[in-house]
C-alpha positions in Angstrom: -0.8 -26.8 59.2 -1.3 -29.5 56.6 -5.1 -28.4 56.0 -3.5 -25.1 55.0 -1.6 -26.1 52.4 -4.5 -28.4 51.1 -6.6 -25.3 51.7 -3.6 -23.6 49.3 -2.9 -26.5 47.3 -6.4 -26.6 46.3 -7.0 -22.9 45.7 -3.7 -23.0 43.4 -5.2 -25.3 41.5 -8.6 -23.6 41.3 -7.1 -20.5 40.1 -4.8 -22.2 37.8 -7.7 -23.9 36.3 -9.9 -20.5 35.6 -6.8 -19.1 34.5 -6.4 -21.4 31.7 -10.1 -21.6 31.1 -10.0 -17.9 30.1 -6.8 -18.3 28.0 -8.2 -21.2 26.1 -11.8 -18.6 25.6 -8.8 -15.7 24.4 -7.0 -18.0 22.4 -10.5 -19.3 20.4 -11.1 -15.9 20.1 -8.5 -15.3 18.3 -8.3 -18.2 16.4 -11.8 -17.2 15.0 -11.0 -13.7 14.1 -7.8 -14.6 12.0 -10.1 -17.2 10.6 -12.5 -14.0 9.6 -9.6 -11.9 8.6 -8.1 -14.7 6.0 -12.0 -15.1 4.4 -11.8 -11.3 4.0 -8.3 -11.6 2.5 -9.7 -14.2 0.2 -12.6 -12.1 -1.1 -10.8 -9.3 -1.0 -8.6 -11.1 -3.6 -11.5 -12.1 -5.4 -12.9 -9.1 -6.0 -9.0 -7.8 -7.4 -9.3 -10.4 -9.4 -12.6 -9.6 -11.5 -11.6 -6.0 -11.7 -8.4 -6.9 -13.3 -10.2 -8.8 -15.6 -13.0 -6.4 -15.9 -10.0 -3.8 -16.3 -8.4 -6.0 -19.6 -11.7 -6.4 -21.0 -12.5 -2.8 -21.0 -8.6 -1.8 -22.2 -9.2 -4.0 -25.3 -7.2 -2.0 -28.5 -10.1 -2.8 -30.8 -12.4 -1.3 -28.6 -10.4 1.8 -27.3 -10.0 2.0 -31.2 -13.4 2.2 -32.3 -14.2 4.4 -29.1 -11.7 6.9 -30.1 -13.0 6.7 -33.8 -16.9 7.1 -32.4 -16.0 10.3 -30.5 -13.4 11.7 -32.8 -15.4 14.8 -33.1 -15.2 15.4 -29.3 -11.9 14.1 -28.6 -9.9 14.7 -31.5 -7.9 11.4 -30.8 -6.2 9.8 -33.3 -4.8 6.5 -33.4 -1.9 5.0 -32.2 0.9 4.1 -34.7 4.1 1.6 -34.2 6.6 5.0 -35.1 4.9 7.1 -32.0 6.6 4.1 -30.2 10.5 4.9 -28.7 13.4 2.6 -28.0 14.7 3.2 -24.1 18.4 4.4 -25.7 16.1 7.4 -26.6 15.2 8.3 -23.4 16.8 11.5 -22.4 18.4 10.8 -18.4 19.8 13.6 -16.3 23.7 14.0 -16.0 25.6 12.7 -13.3 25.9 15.0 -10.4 27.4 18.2 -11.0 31.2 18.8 -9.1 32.1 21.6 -7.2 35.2 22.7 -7.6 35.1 25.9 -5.5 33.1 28.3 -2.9 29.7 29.1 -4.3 28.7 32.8 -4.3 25.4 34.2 -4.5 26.0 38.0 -6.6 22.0 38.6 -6.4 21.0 37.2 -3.1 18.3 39.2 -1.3 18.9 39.5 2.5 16.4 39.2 4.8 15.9 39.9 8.3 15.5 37.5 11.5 11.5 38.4 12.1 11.1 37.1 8.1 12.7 33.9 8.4 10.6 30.5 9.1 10.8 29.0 12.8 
């Protein structure tokens, strides 16, 4: 009886050991891909980055300017002025919600028929 649960004992431990032999594999697994995934991230950043800069370089006003004067004929553009500019008070906003104050009838409505109607 006591060989048997040294026989036990011992297989426990075996199992336990493999167990957190491929756990520890797993778990440097993963470590490496979010190590992968953060370099990507980084780069990925990078690259943003340069084309925002790329982006201001090539959105320069003198250079849009003498772009839009080069292909005038083609375009037509003209260029911009401080008065084309308006102040947010100008903006025109919807009005508030509209309030019903009674049934709503429909005089011109066009019936239609059950096999018409969407599912």
């Amino acid at each position: 009886m006591r060989g048997l649960l040294f026989v036990l004992a011992a297989g426990m431990v075996i199992a336990l050991s493999v167990w957190a032999y491929q756990e520890n594999y797993r778990t440097q697994a993963m470590i490496g891909e979010t190590e992968r995934l953060q370099r990507e991230i980084g780069d990925a950043r990078a690259r943003l980055a340069v084309l925002r800069a790329e982006w201001a370089y090539l959105n320069r006003p003198d250079r849009l300017r003498d772009l839009a004067e080069i292909n005038y004929n083609d375009l037509q553009l003209l260029p911009l002025r401080p008065d084309q500019f308006g102040r947010v008070e100008q903006v025109a906003y919807p009005a508030a919600d509209p309030v019903f104050d009674g049934p709503i009838t429909f005089e011109n409505a066009v019936e239609v028929s059950a096999e018409e109607q969407l599912p």
